[in-house]
N, C-alpha and C positions, 0 to 999 in steps of 0.2 A: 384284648381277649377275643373279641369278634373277628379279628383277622387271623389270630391265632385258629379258630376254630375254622376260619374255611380253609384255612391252609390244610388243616388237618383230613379236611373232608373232600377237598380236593382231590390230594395226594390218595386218600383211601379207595375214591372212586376210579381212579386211575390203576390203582394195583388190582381194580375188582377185573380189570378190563384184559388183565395177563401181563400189565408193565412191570418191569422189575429196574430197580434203581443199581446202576453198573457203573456210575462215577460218583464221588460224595458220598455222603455229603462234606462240605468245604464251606467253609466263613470264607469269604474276601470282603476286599476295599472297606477293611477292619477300622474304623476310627473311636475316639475317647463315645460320640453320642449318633455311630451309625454302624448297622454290618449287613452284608449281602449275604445271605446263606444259599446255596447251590448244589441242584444234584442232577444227575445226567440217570435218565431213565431208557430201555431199550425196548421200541416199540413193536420191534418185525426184523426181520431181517432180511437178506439177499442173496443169493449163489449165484456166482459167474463161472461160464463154462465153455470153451473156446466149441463152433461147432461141429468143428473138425474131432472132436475129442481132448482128452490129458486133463491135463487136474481142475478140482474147479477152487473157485476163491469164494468164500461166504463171508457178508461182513452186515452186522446190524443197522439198521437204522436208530439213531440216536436221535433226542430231544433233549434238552437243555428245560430245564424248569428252578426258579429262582424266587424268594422271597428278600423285600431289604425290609426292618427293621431301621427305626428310627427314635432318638428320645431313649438312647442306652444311657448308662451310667457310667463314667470314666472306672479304669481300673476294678472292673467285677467281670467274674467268669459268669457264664450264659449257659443256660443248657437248653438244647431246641431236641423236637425228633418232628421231620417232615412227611412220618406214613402211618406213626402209628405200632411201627413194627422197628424190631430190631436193628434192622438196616438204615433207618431213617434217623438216630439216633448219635448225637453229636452234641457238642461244648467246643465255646472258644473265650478269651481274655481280651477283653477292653483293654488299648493301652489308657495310660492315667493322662489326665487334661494337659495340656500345655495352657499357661496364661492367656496365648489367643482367645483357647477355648471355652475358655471358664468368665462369662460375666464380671467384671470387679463385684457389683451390689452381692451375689450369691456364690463370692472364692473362698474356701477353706483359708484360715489361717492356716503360714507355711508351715508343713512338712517336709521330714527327710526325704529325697525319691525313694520307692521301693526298687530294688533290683530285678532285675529282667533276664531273660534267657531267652535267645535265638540261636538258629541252626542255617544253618548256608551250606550249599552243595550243588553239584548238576549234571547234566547228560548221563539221564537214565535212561536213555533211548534202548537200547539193546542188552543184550546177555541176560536174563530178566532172575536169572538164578543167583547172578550175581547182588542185582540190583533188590533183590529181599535178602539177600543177606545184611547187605549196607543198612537195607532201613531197621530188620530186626536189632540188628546192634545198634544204630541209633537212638531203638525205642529205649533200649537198656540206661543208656545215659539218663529218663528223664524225658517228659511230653515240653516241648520249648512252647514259649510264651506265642512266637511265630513263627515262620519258615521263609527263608529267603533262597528260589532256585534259583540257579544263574544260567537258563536253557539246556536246549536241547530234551526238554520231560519225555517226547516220543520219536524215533525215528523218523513218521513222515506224517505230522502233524493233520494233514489230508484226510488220512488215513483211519477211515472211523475204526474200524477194527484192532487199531490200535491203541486207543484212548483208555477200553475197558479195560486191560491190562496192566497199563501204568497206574487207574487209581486203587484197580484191584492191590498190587504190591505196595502203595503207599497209602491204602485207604485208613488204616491203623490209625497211622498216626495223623492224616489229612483232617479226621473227624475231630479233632482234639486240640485244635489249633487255627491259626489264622495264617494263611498264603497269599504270599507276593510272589510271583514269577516275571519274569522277563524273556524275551523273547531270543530263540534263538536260531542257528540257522536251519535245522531240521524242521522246524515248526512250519517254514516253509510261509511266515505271514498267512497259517491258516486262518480261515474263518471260525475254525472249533475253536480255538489259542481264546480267541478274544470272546465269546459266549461262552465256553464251558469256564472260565476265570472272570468274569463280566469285568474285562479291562477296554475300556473305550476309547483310549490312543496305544501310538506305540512305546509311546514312554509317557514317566509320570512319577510323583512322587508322594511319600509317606513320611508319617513322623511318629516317633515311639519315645513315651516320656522327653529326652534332651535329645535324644537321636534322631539325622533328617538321612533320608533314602532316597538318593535319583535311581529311578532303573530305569535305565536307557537301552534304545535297540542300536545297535552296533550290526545287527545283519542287513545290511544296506542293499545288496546283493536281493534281495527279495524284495524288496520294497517296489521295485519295479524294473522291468527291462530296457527302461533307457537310462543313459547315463545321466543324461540333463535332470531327470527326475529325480534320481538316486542324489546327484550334488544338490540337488536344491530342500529335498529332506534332510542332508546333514547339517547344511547350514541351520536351517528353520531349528531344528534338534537341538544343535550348539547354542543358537541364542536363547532357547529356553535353559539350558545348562547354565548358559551365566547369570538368567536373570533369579533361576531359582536360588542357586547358591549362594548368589548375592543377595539376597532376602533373608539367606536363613544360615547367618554368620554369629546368630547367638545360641546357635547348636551346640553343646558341647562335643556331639562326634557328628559327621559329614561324613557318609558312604553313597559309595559311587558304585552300581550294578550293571552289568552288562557282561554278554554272553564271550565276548571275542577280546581275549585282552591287549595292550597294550606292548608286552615282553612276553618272549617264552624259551625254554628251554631247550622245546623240540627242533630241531635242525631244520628239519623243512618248512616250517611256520615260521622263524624268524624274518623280520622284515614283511612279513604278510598282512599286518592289521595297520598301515600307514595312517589312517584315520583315529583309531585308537592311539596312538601313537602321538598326535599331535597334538592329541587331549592333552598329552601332559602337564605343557604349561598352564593350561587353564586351571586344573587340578591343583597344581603347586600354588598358584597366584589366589585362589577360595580356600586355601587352608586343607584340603580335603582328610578326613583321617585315612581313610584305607577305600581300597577300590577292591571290588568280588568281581571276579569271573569263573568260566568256565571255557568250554570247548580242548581245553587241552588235557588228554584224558589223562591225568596223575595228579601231584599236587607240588606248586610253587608257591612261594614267599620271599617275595622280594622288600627292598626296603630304599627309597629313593627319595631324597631331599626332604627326610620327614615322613614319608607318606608310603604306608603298608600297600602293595600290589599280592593279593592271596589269589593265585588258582586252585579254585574245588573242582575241575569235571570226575570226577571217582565216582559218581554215581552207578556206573553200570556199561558203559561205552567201553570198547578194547580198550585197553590200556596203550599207551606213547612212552617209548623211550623220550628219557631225561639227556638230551645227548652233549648240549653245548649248553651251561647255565653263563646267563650273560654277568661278565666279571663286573664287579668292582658293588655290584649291588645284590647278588643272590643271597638269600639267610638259608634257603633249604629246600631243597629241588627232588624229588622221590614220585618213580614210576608204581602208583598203588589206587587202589580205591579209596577214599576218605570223603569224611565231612567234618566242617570245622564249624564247632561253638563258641559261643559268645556266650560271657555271663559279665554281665554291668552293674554295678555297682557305686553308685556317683561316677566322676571322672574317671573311673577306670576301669578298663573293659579288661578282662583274661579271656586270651582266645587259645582255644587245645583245638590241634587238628589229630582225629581217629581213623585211622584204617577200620576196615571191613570187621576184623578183629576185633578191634576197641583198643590196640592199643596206642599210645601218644605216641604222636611221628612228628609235633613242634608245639610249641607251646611259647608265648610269649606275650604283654601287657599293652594296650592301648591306653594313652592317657589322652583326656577329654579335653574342651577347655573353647570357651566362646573364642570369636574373632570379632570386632570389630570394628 
């Protein structure tokens, strides 16, 4: 209660001063008995203006301000407000304990899991008219349990002027739920990326109920200007990929996130993610169920030795011709905007991908099921 109270007094004295909160509020690094809640307040701002004359560029100066809570309770929704006001006002859902989590001395006798719902989607970078359309029909479906981007959330991730606008169009629903993102190339390995989401590597992972989540960076390309560096991040990357996987082989479902996939459809991108690409055996050899991306702006669904490949970027990015889907493994390849839901249900996941519209553009079953 006392923390609650200076948060609250904090936050009040802070809006006494002319801040106004322009990102968030957002739940991250969501677990059964922890959460971060996070809002980006805007302090001032700035005009640039060549001195020669022509147009000028104004762009705010932003702060990051953050509480984490500790000692939640698995499986309960939470309801916080950070100012007191309107804007500050937000709820998110505990996932339920996994056994790790849960003491033997104080475990519930077993129960049924309860069913879950999450949303997967990405590269909302641009068209921003677009990109509240996608989410308005999102809302319609249903507030999900969490949200999983697969990058690209703003064109030039640098770019403070752009941050307010992305949560402004996703703030709706961003209040209401618990986010995971992963990084992607337009983020440009900002410094915002990793404080306004308080993600502290570039990859990492999550568990929901029986479900394990790698979201890994696949933009290598940023990570640094030498090549030496960039190969010796992927490696490091990869051995964390196998050793997580391989811990967490009593998952009933294993998803794999990352912004740059694997296969695609569009002509000029094939053969372009050779690193993603090699993943695959590892994938195949851990059971993986299905792997998210993004960056290719329409949506694919591939299906390969068992293992679901979905492209969501339909967020808000021009749209990509679907031009060459790679044979022998494509389920269903369309130049649109979409996001795809998950609703789980014990071992079985039903996933519907919706266009902008809401309506179903593929629909089809995950089944679950430990490895070990």
């Amino acid at each position: 209660m006392r923390r609650l109270l200076l948060l609250l007094f904090t936050s009040a004295a802070a809006f006494a001063a002319g801040q106004k909160i322009v990102g968030g509020p957002v739940a991250v690094n969501v677990t059964a008995r922890t959460a971060t809640v996070v809002w980006i307040v805007q302090t001032d701002e700035a005009t640039l203006r060549p001195a020669t004359g022509g147009a000028a560029k104004t762009a705010p100066s932003l702060h990051m301000e953050k509480t984490t809570f500790t000692g939640l309770q698995p499986a309960t929704r939470y309801e916080y407000n950070v100012s007191g006001q309107e804007a500050g006002k937000g709820s998110f859902l505990t996932p339920p304990a996994t056994p790790a989590q849960t003491p033997a001395a104080t475990a519930p006798a077993p129960t049924a899991a309860k069913p879950y719902y999450f949303v997967v989607y990405g590269d909302t970078r641009t068209r921003h008219d677009v990109h509240r359309r996608v989410m308005a029909t999102l809302l319609k479906h249903g507030i999900p349990d969490f949200v999983v981007h697969t990058g690209d959330l703003v064109e030039n991730g640098n770019d403070s002027a752009q941050w307010p606008i992305f949560f402004d169009i996703e703030g709706e629903l961003l209040r209401q739920t618990a986010f995971f993102p992963v990084l992607g190339n337009h983020e440009r390995n900002s410094r915002n990326y990793y404080e306004f989401f308080q993600v502290e590597t570039p990859y990492y992972s999550f568990n929901w109920g029986t479900a394990h989540f790698l979201m890994i960076n696949s933009d290598v390309a940023n990570v640094s200007a030498s090549p030496g560096v960039q190969e010796s991040f992927w490696a490091e990357q990869t051995r964390w990929m196998e050793e997580d996987l391989g811990k967490n082989q009593a998952a009933d479902f294993r998803f794999v996130v990352a912004h740059h996939p694997p296969f695609s459809a569009v002509k000029r991108r094939q053969d372009s993610q050779p690193k993603m690409t090699a993943l695959v055996p590892l994938l195949e050899k851990y059971h993986v169920t299905a792997g998210l991306f993004g960056h290719d702006h329409n949506y694919q669904h591939y299906l390969k030795n068992g293992i679901h490949y979905i492209g969501t970027g339909g967020g808000g990015a021009p749209l990509y011709d679907v031009d060459i889907p790679a044979p022998g493994i494509t389920v269903k390849v369309m130049s649109t905007e979409n996001f795809v839901t998950f609703n789980v249900d014990g071992k079985v996941a039903r996933v519907e991908a919706n266009d902008a519209e809401g309506k179903t553009i593929d629909q089809f079953e995950l089944h679950g099921g430990a490895q070990r």
